[in-house]
C-alpha positions in Angstrom: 0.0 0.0 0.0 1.8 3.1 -1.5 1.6 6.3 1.6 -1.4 7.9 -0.1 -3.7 5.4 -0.2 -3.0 5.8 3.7 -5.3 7.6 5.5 -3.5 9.7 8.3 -4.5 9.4 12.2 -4.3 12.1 14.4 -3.9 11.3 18.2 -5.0 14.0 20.9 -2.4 15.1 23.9 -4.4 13.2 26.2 -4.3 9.7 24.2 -0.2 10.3 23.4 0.2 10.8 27.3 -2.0 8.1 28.2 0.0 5.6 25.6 3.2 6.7 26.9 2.7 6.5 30.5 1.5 2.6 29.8 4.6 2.3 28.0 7.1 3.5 30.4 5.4 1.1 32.7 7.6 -1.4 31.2 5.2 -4.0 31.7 5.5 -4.8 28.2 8.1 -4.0 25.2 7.3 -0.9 23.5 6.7 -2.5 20.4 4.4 -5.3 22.1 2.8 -2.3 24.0 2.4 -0.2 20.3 1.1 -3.6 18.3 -1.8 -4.0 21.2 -2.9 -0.4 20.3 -2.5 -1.0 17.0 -0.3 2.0 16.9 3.2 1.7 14.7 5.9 1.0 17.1 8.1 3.9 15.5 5.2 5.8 16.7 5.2 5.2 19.7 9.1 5.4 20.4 8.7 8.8 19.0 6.2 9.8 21.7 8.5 8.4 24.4 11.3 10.5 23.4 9.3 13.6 22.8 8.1 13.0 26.6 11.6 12.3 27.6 13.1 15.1 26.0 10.3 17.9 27.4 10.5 16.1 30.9 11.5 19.4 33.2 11.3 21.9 30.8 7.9 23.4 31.4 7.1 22.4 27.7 4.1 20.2 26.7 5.7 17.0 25.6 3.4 16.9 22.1 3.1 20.6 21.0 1.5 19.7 17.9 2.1 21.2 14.4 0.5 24.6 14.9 0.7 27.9 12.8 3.9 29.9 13.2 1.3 32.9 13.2 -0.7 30.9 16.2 3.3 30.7 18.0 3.9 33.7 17.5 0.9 35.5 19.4 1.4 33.0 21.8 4.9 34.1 22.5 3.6 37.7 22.1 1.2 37.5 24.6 3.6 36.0 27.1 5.7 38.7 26.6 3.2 41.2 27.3 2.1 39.6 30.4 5.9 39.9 31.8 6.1 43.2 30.7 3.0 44.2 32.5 4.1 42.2 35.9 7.4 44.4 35.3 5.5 47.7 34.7 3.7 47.0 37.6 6.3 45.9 40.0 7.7 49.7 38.9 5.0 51.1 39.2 4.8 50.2 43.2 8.4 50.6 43.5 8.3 54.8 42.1 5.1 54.8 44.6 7.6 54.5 47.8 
């Protein structure tokens, strides 16, 4: 079957989590644990690095494939909101 007679699956957050968190369980090999949820095994060693390699950071361990537009307003708004906190923090400081 050539890739586009494939028809693509897209997995929520939740699910990715959920399937990773059985598979670092170690109950069962990753690929035993990926052919049960009839999943591809490359698939699902993906995930556990993408959850491995976010652990700590603060970063969402499956951020998706969102619009650079939609990433850049998010950044933009976090930026805004420190600058505000700042502006305020000055504010009370120039109030003294």
């Amino acid at each position: 079957m050539s890739k586009k007679n494939r028809e693509r699956h897209v997995y929520t957050r939740e699910f990715k989590a959920e399937v990773v968190a059985l598979a670092q369980k170690r109950e069962k090999p990753i690929a035993q644990a990926a052919r049960d949820l009839r999943i591809g095994d490359t698939v699902l060693y993906r995930w556990v690095q993408q959850a491995r390699d976010t652990m700590g950071t603060g970063l969402p361990p499956f951020p998706g494939h969102g619009r650079p537009r939609d990433e850049e307003l998010t950044r933009l708004r976090k930026e805004v909101k420190a600058l505000r906190s700042a502006n305020e923090i000055l504010k009370k400081a120039a109030g003294l």
